[in-house]
LUMDO-470591 format. One record per residue (C-alpha): x negated, y negated, z negated. Coordinates in pm, whole numbers. Example, Ala and Ser with C-alpha at 12.3 -4.5 7.8 and 13.67 -1.06 7.14 Angstrom:
BEGIN
<site <-1230, 450, -780>>
<site <-1367, 106, -714>>
# end
This chain:
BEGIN
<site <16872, -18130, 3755>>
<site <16576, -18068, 3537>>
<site <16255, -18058, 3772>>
<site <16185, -17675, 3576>>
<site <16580, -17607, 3742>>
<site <16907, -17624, 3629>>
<site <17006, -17699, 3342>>
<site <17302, -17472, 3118>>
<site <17456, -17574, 2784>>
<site <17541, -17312, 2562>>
<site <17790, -17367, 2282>>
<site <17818, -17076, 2043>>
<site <17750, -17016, 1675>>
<site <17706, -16634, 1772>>
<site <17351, -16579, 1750>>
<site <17369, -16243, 1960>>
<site <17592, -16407, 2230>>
<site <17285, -16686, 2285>>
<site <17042, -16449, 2268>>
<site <17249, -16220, 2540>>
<site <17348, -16473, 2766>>
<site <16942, -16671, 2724>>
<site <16821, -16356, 2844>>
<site <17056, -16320, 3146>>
<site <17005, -16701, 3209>>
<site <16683, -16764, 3232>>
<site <16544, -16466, 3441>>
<site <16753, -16652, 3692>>
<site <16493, -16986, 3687>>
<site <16772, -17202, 3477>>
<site <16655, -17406, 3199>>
<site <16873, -17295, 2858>>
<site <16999, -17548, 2624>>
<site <17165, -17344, 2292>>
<site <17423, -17542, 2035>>
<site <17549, -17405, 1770>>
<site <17825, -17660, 1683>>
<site <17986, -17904, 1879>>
<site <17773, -18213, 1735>>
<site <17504, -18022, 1818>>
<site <17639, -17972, 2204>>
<site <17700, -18388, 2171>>
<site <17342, -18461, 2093>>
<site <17193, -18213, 2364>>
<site <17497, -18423, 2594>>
<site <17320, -18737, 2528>>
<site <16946, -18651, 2563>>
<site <16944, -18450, 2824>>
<site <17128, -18400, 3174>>
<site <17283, -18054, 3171>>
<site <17431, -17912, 3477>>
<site <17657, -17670, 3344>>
<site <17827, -17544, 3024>>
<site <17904, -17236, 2843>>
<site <18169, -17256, 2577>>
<site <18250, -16966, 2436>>
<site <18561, -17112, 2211>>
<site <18795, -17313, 2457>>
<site <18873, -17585, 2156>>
<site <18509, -17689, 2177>>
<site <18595, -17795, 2527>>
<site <18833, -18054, 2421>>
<site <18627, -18168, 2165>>
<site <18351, -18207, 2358>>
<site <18569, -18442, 2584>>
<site <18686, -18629, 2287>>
<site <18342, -18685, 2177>>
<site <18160, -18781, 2461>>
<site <18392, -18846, 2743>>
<site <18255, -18623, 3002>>
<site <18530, -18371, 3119>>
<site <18353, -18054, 3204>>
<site <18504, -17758, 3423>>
<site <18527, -17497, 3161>>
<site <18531, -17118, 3293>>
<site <18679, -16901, 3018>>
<site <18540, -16529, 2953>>
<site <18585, -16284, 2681>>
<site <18329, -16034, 2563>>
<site <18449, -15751, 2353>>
<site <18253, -15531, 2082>>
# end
């Protein structure tokens, strides 16, 4: 855990679903990491020590596992238009 709080892992190429979900995040004290790809989510993996992640398409998931080896529980939501 990041000494600022915890640390959350967005993965979205969405720029309004970062923006929604940065401003519901980090009123709550969490420190927000945003990716837009998944080699983006990899190098944010490597550098720092995230706590939790969002990802907003399930096949990032499993190619987040196949690139770094970390299996992460992934909660799956929808948000509609």
């Amino acid at each position: 855990m990041s000494p600022l709080g915890p640390r959350i892992l967005l993965v979205d190429d969405d720029p309004r679903t970062q923006e929604l979900l940065a401003d519901l995040i980090q009123g709550e004290g969490w420190v927000f990491d945003v990716a837009d790809t998944v080699e983006e989510a990899k190098a944010l993996l490597h550098t720092n020590d995230e706590d939790f992640m969002i990802l907003v398409v399930e096949a990032a998931a499993n190619r987040i596992k196949d690139l770094t080896g970390r299996d992460f529980g992934v909660m799956g939501f929808s948000m509609g238009a």
